[in-house]
Structure formats: structure tokens, C-alpha cells
Wavefront OBJ file of the C-alpha trace (Angstrom):
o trace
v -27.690 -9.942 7.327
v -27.377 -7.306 5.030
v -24.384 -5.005 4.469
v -24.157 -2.412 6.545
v -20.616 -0.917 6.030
v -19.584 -1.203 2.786
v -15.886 -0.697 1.927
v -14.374 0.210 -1.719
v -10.321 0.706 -1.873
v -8.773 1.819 -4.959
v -4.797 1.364 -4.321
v -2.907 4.527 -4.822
v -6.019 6.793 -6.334
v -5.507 10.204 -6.086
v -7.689 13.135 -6.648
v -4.873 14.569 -8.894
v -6.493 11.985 -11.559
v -9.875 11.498 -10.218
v -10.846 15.334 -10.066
v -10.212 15.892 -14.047
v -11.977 12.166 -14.622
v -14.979 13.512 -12.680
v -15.406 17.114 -14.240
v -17.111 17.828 -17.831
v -20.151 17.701 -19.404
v -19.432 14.001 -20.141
v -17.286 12.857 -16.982
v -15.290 9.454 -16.911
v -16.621 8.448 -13.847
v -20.083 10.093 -13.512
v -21.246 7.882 -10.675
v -18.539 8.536 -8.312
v -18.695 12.157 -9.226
v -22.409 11.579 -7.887
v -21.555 10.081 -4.990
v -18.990 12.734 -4.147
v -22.010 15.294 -4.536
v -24.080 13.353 -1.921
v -21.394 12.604 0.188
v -18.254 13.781 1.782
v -14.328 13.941 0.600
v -11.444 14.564 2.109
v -7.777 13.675 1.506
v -6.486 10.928 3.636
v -3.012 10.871 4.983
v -1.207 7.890 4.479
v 1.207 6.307 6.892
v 4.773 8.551 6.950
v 6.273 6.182 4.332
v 3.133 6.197 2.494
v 3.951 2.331 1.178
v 1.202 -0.254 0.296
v 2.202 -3.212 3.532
v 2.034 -0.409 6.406
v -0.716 1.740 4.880
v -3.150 -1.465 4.066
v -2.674 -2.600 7.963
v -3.200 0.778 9.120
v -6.446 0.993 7.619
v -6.949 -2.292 8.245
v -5.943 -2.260 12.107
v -6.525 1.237 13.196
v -3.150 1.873 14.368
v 0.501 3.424 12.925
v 3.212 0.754 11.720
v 4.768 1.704 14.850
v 1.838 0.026 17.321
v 1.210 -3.434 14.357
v 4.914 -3.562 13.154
v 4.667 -3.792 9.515
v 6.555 -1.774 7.172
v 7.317 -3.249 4.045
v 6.938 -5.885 1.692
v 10.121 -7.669 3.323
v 11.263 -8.161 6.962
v 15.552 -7.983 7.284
v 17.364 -9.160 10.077
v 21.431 -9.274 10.718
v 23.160 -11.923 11.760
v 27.015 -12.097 12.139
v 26.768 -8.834 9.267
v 25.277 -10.935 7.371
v 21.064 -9.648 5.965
v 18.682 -12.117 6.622
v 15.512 -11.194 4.170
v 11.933 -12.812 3.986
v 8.452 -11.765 2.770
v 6.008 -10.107 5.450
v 2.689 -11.944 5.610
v -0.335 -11.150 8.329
v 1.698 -13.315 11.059
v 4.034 -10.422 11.206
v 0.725 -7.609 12.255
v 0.715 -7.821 16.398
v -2.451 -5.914 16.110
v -5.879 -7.797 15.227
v -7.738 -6.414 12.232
v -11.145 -4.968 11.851
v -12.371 -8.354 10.161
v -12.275 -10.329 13.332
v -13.343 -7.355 15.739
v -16.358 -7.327 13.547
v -17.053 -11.367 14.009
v -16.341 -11.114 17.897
v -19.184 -8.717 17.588
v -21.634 -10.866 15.811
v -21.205 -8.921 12.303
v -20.059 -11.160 9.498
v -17.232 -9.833 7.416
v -15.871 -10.088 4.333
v -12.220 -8.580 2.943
v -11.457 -9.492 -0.710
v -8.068 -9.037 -2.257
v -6.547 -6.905 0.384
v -2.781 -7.636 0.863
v -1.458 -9.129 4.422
v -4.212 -11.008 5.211
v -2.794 -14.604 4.416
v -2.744 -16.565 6.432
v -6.340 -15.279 7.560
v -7.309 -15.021 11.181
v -8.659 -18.545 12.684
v -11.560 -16.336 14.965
v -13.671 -15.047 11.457
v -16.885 -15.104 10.947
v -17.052 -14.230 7.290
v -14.883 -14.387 4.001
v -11.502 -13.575 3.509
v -9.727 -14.145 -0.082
v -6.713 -12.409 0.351
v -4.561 -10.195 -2.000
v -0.963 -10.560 -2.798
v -0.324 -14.040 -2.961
v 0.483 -16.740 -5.803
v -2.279 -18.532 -7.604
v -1.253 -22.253 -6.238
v -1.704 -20.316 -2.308
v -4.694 -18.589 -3.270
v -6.862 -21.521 -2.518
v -5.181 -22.412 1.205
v -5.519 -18.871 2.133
v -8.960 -18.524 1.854
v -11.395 -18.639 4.394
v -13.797 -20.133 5.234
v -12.176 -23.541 3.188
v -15.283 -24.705 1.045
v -15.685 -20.936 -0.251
v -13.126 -21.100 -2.827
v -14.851 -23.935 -4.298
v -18.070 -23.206 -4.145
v -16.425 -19.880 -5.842
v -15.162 -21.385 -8.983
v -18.132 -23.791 -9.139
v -20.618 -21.083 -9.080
v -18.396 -18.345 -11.308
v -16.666 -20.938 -13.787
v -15.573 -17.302 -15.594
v -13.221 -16.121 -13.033
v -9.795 -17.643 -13.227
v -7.627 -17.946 -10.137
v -4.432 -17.323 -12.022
v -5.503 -14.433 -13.190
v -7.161 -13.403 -10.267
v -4.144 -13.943 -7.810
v -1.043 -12.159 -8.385
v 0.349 -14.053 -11.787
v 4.164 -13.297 -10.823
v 5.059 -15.021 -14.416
v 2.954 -12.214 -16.416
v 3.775 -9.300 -13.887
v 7.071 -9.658 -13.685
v 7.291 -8.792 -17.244
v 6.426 -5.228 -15.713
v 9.941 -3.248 -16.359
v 9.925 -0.026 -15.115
v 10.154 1.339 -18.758
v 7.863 -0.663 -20.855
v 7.486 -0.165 -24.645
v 4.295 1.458 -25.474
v 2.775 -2.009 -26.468
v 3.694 -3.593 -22.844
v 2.186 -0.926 -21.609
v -0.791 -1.233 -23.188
v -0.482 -5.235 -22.690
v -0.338 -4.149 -19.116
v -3.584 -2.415 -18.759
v -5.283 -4.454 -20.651
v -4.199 -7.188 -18.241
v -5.864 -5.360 -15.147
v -8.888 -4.618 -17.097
v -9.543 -8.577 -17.068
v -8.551 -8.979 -13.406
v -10.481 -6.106 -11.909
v -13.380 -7.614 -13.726
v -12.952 -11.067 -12.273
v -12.699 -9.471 -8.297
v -15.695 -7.157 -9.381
v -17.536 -10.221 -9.965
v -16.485 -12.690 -6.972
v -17.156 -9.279 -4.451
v -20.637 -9.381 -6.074
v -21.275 -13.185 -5.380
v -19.830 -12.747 -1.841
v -22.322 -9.560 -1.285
v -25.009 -12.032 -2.346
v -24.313 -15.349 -0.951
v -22.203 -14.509 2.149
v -24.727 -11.891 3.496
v -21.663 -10.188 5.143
v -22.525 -7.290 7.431
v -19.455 -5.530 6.609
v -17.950 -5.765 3.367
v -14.537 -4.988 1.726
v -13.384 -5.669 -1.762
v -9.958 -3.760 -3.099
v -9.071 -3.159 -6.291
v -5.258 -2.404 -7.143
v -5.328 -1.752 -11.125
v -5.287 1.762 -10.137
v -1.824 1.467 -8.592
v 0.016 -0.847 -11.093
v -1.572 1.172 -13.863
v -0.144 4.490 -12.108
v 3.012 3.202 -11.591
v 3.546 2.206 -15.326
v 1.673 4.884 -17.257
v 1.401 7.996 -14.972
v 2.729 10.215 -17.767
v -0.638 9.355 -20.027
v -3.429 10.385 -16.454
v -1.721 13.381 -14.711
v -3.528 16.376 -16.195
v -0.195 18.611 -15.568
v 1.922 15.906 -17.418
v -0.331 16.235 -20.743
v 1.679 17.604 -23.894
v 0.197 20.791 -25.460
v -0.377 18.937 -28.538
v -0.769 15.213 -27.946
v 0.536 12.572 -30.495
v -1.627 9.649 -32.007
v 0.590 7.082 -28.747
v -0.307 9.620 -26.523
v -4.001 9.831 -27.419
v -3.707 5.738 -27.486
v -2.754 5.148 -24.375
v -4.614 7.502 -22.201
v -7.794 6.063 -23.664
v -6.563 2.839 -22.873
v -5.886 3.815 -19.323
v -8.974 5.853 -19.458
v -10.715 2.596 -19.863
v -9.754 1.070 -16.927
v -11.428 4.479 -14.773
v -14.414 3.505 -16.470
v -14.458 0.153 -15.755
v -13.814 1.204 -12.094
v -16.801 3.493 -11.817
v -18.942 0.767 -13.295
v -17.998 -1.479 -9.709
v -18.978 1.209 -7.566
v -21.713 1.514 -9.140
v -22.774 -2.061 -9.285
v -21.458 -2.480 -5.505
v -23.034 0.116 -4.361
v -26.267 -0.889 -5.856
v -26.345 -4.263 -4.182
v -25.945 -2.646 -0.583
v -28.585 0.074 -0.763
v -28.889 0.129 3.368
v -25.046 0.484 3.210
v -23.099 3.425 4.890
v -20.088 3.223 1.781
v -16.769 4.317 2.064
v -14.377 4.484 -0.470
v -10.432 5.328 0.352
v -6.776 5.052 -1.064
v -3.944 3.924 0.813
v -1.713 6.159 -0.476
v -1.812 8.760 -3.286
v -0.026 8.903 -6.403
v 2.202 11.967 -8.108
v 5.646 12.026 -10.747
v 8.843 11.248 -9.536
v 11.428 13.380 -10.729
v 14.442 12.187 -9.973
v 15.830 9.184 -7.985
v 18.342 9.184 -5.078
v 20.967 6.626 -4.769
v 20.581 6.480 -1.019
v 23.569 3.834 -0.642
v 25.820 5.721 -3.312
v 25.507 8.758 -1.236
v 26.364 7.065 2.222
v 29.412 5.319 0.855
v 30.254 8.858 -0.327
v 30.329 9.684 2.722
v 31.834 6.664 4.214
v 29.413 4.908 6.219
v 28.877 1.826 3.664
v 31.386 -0.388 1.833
v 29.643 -2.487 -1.309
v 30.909 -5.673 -2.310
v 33.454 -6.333 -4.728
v 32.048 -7.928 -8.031
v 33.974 -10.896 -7.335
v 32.499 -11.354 -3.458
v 28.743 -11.062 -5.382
v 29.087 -13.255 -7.593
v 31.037 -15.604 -5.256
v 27.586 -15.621 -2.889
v 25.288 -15.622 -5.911
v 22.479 -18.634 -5.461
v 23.057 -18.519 -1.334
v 20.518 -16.015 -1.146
v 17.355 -15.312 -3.079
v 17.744 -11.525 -1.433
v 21.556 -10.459 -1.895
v 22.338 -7.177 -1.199
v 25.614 -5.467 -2.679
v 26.418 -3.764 0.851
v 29.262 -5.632 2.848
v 26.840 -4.794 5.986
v 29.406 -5.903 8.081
v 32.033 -2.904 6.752
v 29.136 -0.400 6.949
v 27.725 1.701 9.148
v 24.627 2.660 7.615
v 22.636 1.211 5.128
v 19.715 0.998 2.981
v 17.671 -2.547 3.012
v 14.679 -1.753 0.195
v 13.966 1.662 -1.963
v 10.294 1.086 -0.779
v 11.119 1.625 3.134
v 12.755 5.150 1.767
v 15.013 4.656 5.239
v 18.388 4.236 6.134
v 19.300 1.552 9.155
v 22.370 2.505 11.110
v 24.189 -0.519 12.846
v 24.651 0.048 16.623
v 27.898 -1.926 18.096
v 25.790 -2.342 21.487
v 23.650 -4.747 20.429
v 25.818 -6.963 18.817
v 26.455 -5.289 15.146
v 30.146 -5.281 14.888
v 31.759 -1.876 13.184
v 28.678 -0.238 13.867
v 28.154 3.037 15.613
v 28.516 2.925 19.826
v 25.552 3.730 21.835
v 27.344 6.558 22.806
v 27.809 8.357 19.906
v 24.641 7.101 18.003
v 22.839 10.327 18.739
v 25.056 12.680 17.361
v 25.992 10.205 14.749
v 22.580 10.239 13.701
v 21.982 14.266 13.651
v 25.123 14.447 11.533
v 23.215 11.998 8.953
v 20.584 14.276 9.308
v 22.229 17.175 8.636
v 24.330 15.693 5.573
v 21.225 14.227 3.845
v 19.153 17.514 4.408
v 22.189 19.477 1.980
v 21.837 17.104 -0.954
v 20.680 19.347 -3.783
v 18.934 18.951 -6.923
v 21.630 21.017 -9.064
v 18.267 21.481 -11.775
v 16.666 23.451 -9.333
v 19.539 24.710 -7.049
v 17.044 23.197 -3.574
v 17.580 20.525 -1.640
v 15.956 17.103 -2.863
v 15.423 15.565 0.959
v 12.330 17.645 2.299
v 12.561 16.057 5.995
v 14.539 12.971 7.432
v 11.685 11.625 10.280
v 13.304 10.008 13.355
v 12.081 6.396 14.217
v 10.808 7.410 17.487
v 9.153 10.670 15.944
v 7.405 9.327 13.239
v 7.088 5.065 14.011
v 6.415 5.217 17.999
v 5.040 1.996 19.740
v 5.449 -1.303 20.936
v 7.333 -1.857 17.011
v 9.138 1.047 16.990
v 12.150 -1.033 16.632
v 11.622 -2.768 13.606
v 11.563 0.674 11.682
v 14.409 2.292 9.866
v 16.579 4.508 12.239
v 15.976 7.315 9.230
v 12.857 7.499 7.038
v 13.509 9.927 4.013
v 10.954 12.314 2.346
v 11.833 13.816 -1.396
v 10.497 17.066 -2.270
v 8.840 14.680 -5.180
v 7.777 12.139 -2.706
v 9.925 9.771 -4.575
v 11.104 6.362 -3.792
v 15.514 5.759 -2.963
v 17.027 3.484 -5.151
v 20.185 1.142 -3.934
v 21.864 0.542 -6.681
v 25.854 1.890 -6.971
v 26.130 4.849 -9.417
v 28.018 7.615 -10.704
v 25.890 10.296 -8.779
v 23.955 10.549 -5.311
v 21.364 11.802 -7.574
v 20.119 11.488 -11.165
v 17.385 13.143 -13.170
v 14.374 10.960 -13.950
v 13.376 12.361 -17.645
v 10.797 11.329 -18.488
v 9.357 11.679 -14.818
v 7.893 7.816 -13.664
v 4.266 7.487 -11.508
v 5.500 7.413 -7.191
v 3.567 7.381 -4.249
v 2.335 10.782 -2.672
v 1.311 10.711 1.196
v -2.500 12.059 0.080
v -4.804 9.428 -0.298
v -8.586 9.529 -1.074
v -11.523 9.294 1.315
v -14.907 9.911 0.097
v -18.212 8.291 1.881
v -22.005 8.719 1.490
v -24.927 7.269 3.064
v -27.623 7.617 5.652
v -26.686 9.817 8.281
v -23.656 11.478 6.123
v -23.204 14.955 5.479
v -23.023 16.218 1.830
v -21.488 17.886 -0.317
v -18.797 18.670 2.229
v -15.267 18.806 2.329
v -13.772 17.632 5.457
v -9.927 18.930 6.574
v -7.785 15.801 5.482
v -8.650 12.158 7.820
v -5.947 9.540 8.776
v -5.538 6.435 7.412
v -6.566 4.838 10.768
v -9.394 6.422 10.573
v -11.048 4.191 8.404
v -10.783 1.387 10.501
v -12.708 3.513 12.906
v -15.009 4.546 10.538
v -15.677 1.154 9.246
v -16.681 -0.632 12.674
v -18.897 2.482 13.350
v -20.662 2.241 10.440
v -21.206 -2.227 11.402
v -22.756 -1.473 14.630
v -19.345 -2.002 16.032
v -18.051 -0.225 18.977
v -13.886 1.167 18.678
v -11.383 -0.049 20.515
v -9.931 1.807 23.089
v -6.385 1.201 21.815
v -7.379 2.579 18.454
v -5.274 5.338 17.088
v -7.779 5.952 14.672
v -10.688 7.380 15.224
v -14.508 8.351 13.894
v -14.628 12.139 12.970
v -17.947 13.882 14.214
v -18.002 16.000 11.016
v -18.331 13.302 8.864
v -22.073 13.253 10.341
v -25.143 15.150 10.408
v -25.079 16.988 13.903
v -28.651 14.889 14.179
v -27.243 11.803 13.277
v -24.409 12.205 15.368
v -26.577 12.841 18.218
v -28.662 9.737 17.638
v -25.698 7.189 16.929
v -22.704 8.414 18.506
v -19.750 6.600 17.814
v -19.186 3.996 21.089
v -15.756 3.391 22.166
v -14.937 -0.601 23.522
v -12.878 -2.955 24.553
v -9.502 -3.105 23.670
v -8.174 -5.433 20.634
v -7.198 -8.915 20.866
v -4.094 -10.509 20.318
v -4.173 -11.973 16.374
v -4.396 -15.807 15.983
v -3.710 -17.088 12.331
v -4.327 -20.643 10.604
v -0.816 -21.878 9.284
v -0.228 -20.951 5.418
v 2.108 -23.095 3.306
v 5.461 -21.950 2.851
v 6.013 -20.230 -0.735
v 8.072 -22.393 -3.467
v 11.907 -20.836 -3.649
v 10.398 -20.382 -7.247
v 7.398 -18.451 -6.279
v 9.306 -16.083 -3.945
v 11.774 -15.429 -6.776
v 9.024 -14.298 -9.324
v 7.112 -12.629 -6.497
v 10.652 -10.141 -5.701
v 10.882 -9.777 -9.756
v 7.605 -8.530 -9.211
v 8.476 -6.265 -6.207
v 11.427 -4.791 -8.192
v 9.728 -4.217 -11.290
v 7.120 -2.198 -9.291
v 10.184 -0.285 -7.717
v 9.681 -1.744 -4.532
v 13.119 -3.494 -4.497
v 16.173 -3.695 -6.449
l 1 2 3 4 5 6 7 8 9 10 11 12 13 14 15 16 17 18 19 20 21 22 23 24 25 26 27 28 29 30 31 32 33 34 35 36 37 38 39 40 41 42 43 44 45 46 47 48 49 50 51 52 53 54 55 56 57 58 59 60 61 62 63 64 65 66 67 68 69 70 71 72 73 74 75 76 77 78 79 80 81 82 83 84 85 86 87 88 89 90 91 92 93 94 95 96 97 98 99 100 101 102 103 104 105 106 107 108 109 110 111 112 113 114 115 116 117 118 119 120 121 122 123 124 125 126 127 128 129 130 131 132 133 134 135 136 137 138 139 140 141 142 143 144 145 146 147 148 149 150 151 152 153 154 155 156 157 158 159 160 161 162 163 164 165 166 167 168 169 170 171 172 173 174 175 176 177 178 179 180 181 182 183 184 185 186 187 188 189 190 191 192 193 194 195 196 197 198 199 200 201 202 203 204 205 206 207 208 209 210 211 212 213 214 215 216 217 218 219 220 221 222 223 224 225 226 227 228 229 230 231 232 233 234 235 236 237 238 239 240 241 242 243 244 245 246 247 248 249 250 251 252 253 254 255 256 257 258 259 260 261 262 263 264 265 266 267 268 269 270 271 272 273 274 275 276 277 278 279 280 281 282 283 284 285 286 287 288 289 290 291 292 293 294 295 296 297 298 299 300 301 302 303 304 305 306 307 308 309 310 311 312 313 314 315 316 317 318 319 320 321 322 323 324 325 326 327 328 329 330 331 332 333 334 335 336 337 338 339 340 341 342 343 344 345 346 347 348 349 350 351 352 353 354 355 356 357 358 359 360 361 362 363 364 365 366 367 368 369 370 371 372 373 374 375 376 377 378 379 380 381 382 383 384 385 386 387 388 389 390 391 392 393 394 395 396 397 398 399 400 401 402 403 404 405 406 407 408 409 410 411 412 413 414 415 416 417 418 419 420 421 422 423 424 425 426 427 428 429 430 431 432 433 434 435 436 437 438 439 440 441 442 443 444 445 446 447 448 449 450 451 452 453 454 455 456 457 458 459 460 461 462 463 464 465 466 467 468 469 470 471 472 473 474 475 476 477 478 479 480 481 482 483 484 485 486 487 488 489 490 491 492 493 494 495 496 497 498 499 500 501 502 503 504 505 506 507 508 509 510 511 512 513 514 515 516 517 518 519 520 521 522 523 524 525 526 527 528
């Protein structure tokens, strides 16, 4: 089998960057400036907290966090006010992923380095080597079980440790780095990018997979460290010898990055190829102390200094909220939304079914007044209501509140001064825009579609394998994405519905290893 549908990601890539690295006489990234020229773009709108966990599994599953249930890198529960906090892995997706649709089909599949797909389905037909897990797990995760050896047999240059997520040399990512960490940093990705370059080439060569994804997240660790050095509206009228430095370090990495597509896209040359982002990326200006501003208004009680150090060591995921004194919290700054206890199902002190809607418009209306005294506006854009923006059979795993900033920024827990606080220098944040550019037989060019969904992709993806959709899709295959003649010959087919997810039992993660991966987490801003 050769590949047929041939998937790229680049975490967190944004046009903002890739439009300037794609322009000039001598362009950074010539060959996906070509393929953009043959092809089509369009932005692609992330999930409504656009957040790596839900926005991978949306692409990844066709449907909203509300319909497969994840929505962050942790899962919280309460239990007698206490928080109960573990890691999310692909046994917490209800929804089956495009991987094993494919195989049910008779296409083989492969999906390299893509996060929350560990433990990997037990129904593939294919390769999965899964992103965002430790080194020691990479090996039990991957599937089929002899692959991983015949892997490091075959490619005695690619190192597992450094091809996993190293938590021991990531977590040394502080959200302000010196200028040599930061250039430690990207010259850290450089070498791992390489090494997944190299293992999605042996895969596309030995595995014969029919559809084939590979992701590459450099783009989003880099962004989140040295954002300041790649937006073009960020750049200093007159530049200084670090600033010159570092942008051709990060520079590098772009270049390195065109170089894969290139090479990828080479080995598939019967391939439809797709190439998306799961979320965008843009500067945060300031940060909002979500839980300061609710005890302000007294709905949370924090601990006392003595009570957190008192339950220090019980729990490797301690929050400073006394949830049982509060009526609304905040769990994670990545979730960007507020939880509000409800007395009627068992969450003592927390708000009674009967006044939880009102409670919950007066939240509303309190968080929409919150303003930026630099700029004299308000800094919350639009507070989304679970059922409005997460509905589905998971609806009620998702924050009661999800909160978007006018600069798309992430909350922050922590107990301060001020509900809000300038961020000066501004730091690299997720933006809902995404990327979404494809070429290939049968694909229109030079076009510029009206922005796609992230659960599109999935769509798209099957389509392009021969694969019929799912009825119970919420993504689907745009018709303009086509030539109206290649439309009319290969119309996308919809199918049977999905299948209920069965995974092979992982190994539980070391104390140790979930400790370095949270360092990791917070240093990314993802936690606190």
C-alpha cells in the first residue's frame, strides 16, 4: 500500500509567522510557500479553549470536546471538597479515532508523536508511537510491539530519550528563560524534530501505511518560549546583536521544518497532503488571576500557609483553594474556566440548583466588567456557557465558565495583589486560528477557502484514504476544497457510525515521572 492521505501537524503554527517566513525573494520556507501556491489555505478554528488535549482529539476524532470528553492535560474530581487530580491519557476519549476507522476499513495507518494516543487502540492495523509520554513508557505504548525495536535496530541514530518527552531537560523550561536557555531550548527541538523526521520516514517506507500522520511540536514549545524573536509586529525598529541571535536561531528551526515537508512529501508522491495546526499562536499581554478575582468577590477561600504546607507531600496536585469554603473555582490556567460547586449533587457550600442560573449570569456579568486600566476596555471578550460552547454526551466534564481574553491569553491561579497584571514584555499564548493548507490530485489551487473546523480534518483525512465519514461526525469534508470535477467523480461518502474505543492497558507512570511531567506542564503555562 502506498500512502494515500498524508498528514503533517505543526503544533500551534500560525500564519502570523508563517506568512512573513514564506514571502521574499529568498523565503524561509520556500517549499511550503510552493505548496500553498498549488494548493489551498484556510485558517482553521480550533476547539473554544483552543488547548493542545481537546484540539489534538478533535482533529483526531472528528468531534467537539463536548461529544469525546477531553479537555485538558488533567482530569479533577471532588470528593468530600477535597480535588482529586490525574493526567488524561486516550482511555479518557469515548470517541474512536480516525486511526482505527481507517484499519476497520482495510487502510493501514500510522500516527507518530501525536499526544493522547497511549495507550493505543487494541483494533489497529498500522503504527502508532505516541506523543507526550516519558521515555521508559515510550516503548509499551507503541504499537504494533516489535516496531519499536525493529525502530532502534534499524535507526541506531534516533534516541528514545530524546525523542519522548525528556521531562528532566524540559522542565528546565521557565517561563522566562535567560537568552542562553533559550537558545539551549531551540537547539534542543532542532535535534528532536530531526529524530521524528527520520522515524516518520522509515515508517513511510517500511510500514507501507495507507494513511499517514507524523506531528511535530517544536513549533509550539519554541512559540511559547521565544515568541517575541518570530512575530513580525513584535520586531524592534532597530534590532540588537541578542535579538538578531535568536531569531536566526529560531529561524533555524522553520527551516528545518520546511526541509520535512519537503522530504515527506516527496516519499508520498500519490498522496492527497494535508498540513494543519491545532491551535494558533499570538502575544499575551497580560495575565488574569482568575482565583484572585473570585475570592475578591467572595466565591473562593485559599488556604492558609500553614494548612498548605500541613498537606504538602499528600498530593502531587495541591491546589491553594479550600474547595470546600468556595463556591467557584479555577482547577488549571490551561482550561481558561471557572467550575462552580452545585450543593445538589453533593458539593457542600456550593451554590443550590435553584439559584445556579442566576448565580451563574451574575459571574457572567462581573467577569465581563474587569478592565484593562492600560487600555480603559474590558480584558474578558466573552464568558461561553458549558452547554453553549461544550454540548454532548461530555458536556459535564467541562468547566461551568470557559473565559476568552481580548489577547486570547491563558488565567493564571496563583493569589496576587491584582485581578490583573501587565505582562511586559508580552509572552507567546494560544490564538483560536490554526493553519490548514492541503494540495494534491483533485485539489483546488491557489485558493483561499473561508476558515475550516478542526473536525474537519478528521473528515478530510478518511476522505482522502478511501474512507467513508461517519455519520456521527461533527466534522465534515468541504466541497470547495475540490475541483467541481473531482468532486463530482469522488464525492465524499458518508458511513457507519463510530465504534466504541478499546485500548491495550499502559503502565501506570512512576510518582517521579508524573512530578517532572506537571513541572513540565507548568513551565509551559499549562498549570501552576
Amino acid at each position: 500500500m502506498t500512502v494515500k492521505s498524508l498528514f503533517i501537524g505543526m503544533d500551534g503554527s500560525t500564519f502570523t509567522v508563517l506568512d512573513e517566513l514564506m514571502s521574499g525573494p529568498e523565503p524561509i520556507m520556500p517549499v511550503l510557500a510552493e505548496l500553498v501556491k498549488k494548493g489551498v489555505r484556510a485558517h482553521l478554528k480550533s476547539t473554544p479553549n483552543p488547548l493542545t488535549p481537546p484540539a489534538w482529539v478533535s482533529l483526531m476524532t472528528g468531534q467537539y470536546p463536548g461529544v469525546h470528553g477531553i479537555y485538558d492535560f488533567l482530569k479533577s474530581t471532588e470528593n468530600d471538597g477535597e480535588l482529586y487530580t490525574e493526567l488524561t491519557n486516550s482511555q479518557d476519549c469515548t470517541r474512536e479515532m480516525i486511526w482505527t476507522i481507517a484499519s476497520r476499513h482495510g487502510v493501514r495507518s500510522a500516527a507518530l508523536n501525536l499526544p493522547f494516543t497511549a495507550p493505543p487502540p487494541r483494533d489497529l492495523n498500522g503504527v502508532i508511537m505516541p506523543g507526550f509520554v516519558p521515555w521508559k513508557h515510550l516503548s509499551r505504548n507503541t504499537q504494533p510491539r516489535d516496531f519499536y525495536k525493529r525502530m532502534k535496530v534499524d535507526l541506531p541514530g534516533v534516541e528514545p530519550k530524546q525523542l519522548a518527552w525528556d521531562f528532566q531537560h524540559e522542565e528546565k523550561s521557565v517561563q522566562h528563560q535567560s537568552t542562553d536557555q533559550q537558545r539551549d531550548w531551540v537547539t534542543y527541538h532542532l535535534a528532536r524534530d530531526e529524530m521524528w523526521f527520520e522515524v516518520a520516514k522509515y515508517v513511510i517506507e517500511n510500514e507501507k501505511p495507507g494513511l499517514m500522520a507524523v506531528m511535530f511540536d517544536g513549533t509550539d514549545k519554541l512559540q511559547h518560549q521565544v515568541w517575541p524573536y518570530l512575530d513580525p509586529r513584535l520586531a524592534p525598529a532597530e534590532p540588537d546583536a541578542t535579538y538578531r541571535e535568536m531569531r536566526e536561531a529560531s529561524l533555524q528551526y522553520f527551516r528545518n521544518m520546511d526541509r520535512y515537508i519537503e522530504g515527506l512529501v516527496a516519499l508520498c508522491p500519490d498522496a492527497q497532503v494535508v498540513l494543519a495546526s491545532d491551535h494558533g499562536f499570538t502575544a499575551q499581554t497580560a495575565v488574569f488571576n482568575a482565583n484572585t478575582f473570585l475570592a475578591q468577590k467572595g466565591y473562593l477561600s485559599f488556604r492558609s500557609a500553614a494548612e498548605i504546607e500541613e498537606l504538602a507531600g499528600k498530593s502531587g496536585f495541591l491546589t491553594p483553594v479550600d474547595v470546600s469554603a468556595s463556591k467557584a473555582y479555577c482547577r488549571t490556567p490551561s482550561t481558561n474556566g471557572i467550575y462552580i460547586r452545585k450543593a445538589w449533587l453533593g458539593e457542600e457550600g456550593g451554590v443550590a440548583e435553584e439559584d445556579y442560573e442566576a448565580f451563574r449570569d451574575q459571574l457572567i456579568a462581573e467577569l465581563m466588567a474587569v478592565i484593562d486600566p492600560r487600555t480603559g476596555e474590558p480584558h474578558v471578550l466573552e464568558v461561553l456557557k458549558r452547554e453553549e460552547a461544550f454540548a454532548g454526551q461530555s458536556m459535564e466534564k467541562a468547566p461551568d465558565l470557559t473565559l476568552v481574553m481580548v489577547d486570547s491569553g491563558f488565567l493564571s491561579l496563583k493569589k496576587a495583589e491584582e485581578a490583573l497584571e501587565p505582562l511586559d514584555p508580552p509572552i507567546g499564548t494560544h490564538h483560536p486560528d490554526g493553519i490548514f493548507v492541503a494540495c494534491g490530485q483533485g485539489i483546488q489551487e491557489g485558493v483561499e477557502l473561508a476558515p475550516l473546523r478542526i473536525v474537519d480534518v478528521a473528515a478530510i483525512l478518511l476522505h482522502h484514504a478511501g474512507v467513508s465519514v461517519p455519520v456521527d461526525f461533527n466534522g465534515k469534508v468541504p466541497e470547495g476544497l475540490y475541483t467541481a470535477e473531482a468532486w463530482a467523480s469522488n464525492p465524499a461518502q458518508i458511513g457507519e457510525a463510530t465504534k466504541v474505543p478499546s485500548h491495550l492497558v499502559s503502565a501506570e507512570m512512576s510518582e517521579e515521572e508524573k512530578a517532572l511531567l506537571m513541572e513540565q506542564l507548568a513551565a509551559l503555562g499549562y498549570a501552576e
